[in-house]
C-alpha positions in Angstrom: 22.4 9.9 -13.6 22.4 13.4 -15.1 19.9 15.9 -13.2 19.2 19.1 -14.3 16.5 22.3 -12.1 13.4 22.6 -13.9 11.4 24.9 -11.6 9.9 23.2 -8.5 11.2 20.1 -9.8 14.2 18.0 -10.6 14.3 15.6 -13.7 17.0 12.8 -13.4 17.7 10.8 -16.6 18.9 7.4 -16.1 21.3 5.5 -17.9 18.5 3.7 -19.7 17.6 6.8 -21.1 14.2 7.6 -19.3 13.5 10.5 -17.3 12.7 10.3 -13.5 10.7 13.7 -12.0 11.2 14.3 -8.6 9.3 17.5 -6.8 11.2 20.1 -4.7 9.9 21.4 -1.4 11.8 23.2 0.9 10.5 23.3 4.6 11.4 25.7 7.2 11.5 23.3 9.7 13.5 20.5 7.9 17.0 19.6 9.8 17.7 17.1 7.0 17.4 16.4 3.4 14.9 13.4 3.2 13.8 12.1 -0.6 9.8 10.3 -0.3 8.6 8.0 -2.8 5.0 7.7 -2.8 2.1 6.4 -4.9 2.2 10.1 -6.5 5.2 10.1 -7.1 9.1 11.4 -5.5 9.3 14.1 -3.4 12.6 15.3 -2.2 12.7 18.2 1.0 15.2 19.8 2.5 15.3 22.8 4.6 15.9 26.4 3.9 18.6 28.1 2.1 19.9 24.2 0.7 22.5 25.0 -2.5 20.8 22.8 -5.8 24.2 21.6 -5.8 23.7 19.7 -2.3 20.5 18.6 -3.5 21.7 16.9 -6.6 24.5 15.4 -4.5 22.0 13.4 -2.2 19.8 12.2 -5.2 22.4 11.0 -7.0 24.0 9.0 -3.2 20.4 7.8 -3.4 20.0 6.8 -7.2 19.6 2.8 -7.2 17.4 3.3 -4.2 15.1 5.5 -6.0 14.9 3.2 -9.3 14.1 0.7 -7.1 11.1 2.2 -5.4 9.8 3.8 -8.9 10.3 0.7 -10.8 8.4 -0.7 -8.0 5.3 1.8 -8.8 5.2 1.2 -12.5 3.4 -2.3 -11.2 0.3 0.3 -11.1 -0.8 1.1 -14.7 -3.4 2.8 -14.2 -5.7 5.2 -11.7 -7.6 2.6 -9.6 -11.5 3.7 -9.9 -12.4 5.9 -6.7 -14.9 4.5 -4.1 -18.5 5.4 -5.0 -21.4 5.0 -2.7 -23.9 1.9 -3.4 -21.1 0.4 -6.1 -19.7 -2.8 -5.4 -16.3 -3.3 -6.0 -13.3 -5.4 -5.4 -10.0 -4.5 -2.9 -7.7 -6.8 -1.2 -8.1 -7.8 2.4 -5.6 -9.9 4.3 -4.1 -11.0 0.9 -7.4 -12.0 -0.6 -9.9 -10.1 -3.4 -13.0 -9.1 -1.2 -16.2 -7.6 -1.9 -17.3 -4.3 -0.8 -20.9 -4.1 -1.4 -23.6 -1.5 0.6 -26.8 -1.7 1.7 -29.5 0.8 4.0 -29.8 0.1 7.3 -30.8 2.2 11.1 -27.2 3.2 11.5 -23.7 2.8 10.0 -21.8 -0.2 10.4 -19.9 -2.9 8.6 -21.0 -6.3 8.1 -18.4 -9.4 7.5 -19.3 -12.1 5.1 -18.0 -14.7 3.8 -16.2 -13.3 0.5 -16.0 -9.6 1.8 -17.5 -6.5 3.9 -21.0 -4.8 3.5 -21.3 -1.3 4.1 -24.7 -0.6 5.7 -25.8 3.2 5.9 -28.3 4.7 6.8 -30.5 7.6 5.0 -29.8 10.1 3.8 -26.6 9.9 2.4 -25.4 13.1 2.7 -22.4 12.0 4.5 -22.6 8.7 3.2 -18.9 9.0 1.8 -17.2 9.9 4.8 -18.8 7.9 7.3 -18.0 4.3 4.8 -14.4 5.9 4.8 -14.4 6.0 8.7 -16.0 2.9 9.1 -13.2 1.2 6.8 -10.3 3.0 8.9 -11.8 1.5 12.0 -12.1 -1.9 10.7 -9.2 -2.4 8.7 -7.2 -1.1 12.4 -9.3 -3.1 14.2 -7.9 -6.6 12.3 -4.3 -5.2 12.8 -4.4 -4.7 16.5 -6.2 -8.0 17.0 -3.1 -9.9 15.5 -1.1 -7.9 17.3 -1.9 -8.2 20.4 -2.0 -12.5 19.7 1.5 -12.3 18.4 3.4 -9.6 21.0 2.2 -12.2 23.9 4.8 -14.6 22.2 7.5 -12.4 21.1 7.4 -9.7 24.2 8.8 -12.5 26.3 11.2 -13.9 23.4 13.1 -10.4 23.3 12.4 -9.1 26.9 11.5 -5.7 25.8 7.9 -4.4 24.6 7.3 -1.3 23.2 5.2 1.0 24.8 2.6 1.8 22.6 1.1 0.8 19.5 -0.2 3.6 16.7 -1.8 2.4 13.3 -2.5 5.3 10.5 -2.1 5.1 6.9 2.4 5.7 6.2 3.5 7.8 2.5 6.2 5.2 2.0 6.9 2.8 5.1 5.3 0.0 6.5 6.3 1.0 10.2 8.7 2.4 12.5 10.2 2.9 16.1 9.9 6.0 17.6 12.7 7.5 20.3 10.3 6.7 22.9 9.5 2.6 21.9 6.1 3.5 20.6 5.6 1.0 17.0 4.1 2.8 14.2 2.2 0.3 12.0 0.8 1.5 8.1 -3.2 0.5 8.0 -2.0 -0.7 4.6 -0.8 -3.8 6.4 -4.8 -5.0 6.8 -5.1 -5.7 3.2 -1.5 -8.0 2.7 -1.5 -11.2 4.4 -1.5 -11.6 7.6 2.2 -13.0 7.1 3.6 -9.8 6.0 2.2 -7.6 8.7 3.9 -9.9 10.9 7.2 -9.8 9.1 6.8 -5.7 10.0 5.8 -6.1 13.4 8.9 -8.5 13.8 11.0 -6.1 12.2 10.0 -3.1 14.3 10.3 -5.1 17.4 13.5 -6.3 16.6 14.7 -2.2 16.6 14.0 -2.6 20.4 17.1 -4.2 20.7 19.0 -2.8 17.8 18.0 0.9 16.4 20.1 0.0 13.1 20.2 -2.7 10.1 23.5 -4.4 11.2 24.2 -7.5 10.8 23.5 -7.7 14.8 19.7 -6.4 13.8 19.1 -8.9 11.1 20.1 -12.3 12.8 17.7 -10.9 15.2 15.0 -10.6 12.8 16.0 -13.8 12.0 15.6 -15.4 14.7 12.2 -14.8 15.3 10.7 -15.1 12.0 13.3 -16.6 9.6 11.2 -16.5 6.8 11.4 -12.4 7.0 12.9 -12.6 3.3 10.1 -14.2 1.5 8.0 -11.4 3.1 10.0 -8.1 2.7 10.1 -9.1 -1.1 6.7 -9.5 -1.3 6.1 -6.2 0.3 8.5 -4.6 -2.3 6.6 -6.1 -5.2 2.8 -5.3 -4.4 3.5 -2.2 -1.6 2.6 0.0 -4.1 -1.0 -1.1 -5.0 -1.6 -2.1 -1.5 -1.0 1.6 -0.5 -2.9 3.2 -3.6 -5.9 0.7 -2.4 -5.6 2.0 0.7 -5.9 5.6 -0.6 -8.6 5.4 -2.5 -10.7 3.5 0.3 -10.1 6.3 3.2 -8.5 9.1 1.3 -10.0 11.7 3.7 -9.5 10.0 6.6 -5.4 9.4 5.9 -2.8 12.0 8.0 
């Protein structure tokens, strides 16, 4: 990869001769350089003072990773339409197409049915935007933590540890983490795979209470309790990207 400065941006051409942009941002409280792929796009920060030089350096240590995740994006060819109020549409839910649909009722709330949600708000709909944004936050956590907590009663006493806490938001570019102090974070983007692949994550984040790297040591863990981690991590390379830019345009102002 060739990479040349272009003002707040960095444009690496690959060998196949196309031309990835990647947006600069230093931060003054960056310790690290740290490159982000997102459904916008690359982002690569570093801290203060950081010579172009160094930056070029780490893109180019983290080139096939970064074709990877952008190749992974191009499966989104187009802007999905934004979420209107009192227009149906379609979004995935626990690996199924659901119906989103809306109707008038005393106060807000969300209705399960057969083939989707309902969206029932009341008038006027002044706010009717953000409060159908809340509601899908709440709901879309609310299916994570109940498989959650079904599935840490049989793999807390499997691995003897458990973490501490449990925190689901909407994640830039992961599908979860372990924090220094055991605490899982889970991406609400997990609601809308199967239920198969959020458990694949959880699995995988558990399995960091043991081992905080991706030895060998880490992975025969993983393995252990869900052997079929494979067949999920792949899927969650291949339609990550949609499920997160679904997940954006659901509760855009409700995501940290």
């Amino acid at each position: 990869m060739a990479q040349h400065l272009e003002g707040d941006w960095l444009e690496l051409a690959t060998v196949g001769g196309s031309i990835i942009r990647v947006l600069k941002s230093a931060h003054p409280r960056a310790r690290r350089l740290r490159l982000t792929i997102t459904t916008k796009g690359a982002r690569v920060t570093y801290p203060n003072g950081t010579h172009p030089a160094q930056v070029n350096a780490f893109l180019r240590s983290h080139a096939d990773w970064l074709e990877q995740k952008l190749d992974e994006l191009n499966l989104i060819v187009k802007p999905l339409p934004p979420l209107r109020v009192g227009y149906p549409c379609n979004f995935p839910l626990r690996g199924e197409l659901a119906e989103l649909d809306w109707a008038e009722g005393a106060y807000p709330k969300i209705e399960p049915h057969a083939t989707g949600l309902t969206l029932v708000i009341p008038r006027p709909h002044t706010r009717a935007l953000p409060i159908a944004r809340g509601l899908l936050a709440s709901h879309l956590e609310a299916l994570i933590r109940r498989d959650v907590s079904r599935w840490l009663a049989s793999y807390v006493p499997q691995l003897g540890l458990a973490p501490t806490s449990l925190r689901i938001r909407p994640m830039k570019s992961l599908w979860g983490s372990l924090d220094t102090r055991d605490r899982i974070n889970l991406d609400l983007a997990l609601a809308l795979a199967p239920p198969v692949a959020l458990r694949y994550v959880l699995v995988h984040e558990l399995c960091h209470l043991k081992v905080r790297n991706h030895s060998p040591r880490f992975w025969a863990q993983v393995e252990n309790l869900f052997p079929d981690w494979r067949e999920q991590r792949d899927w969650l390379r291949q339609h990550g990207a949609i499920l997160k830019s679904e997940l954006d345009r659901l509760i855009d102002d409700v995501a940290d």
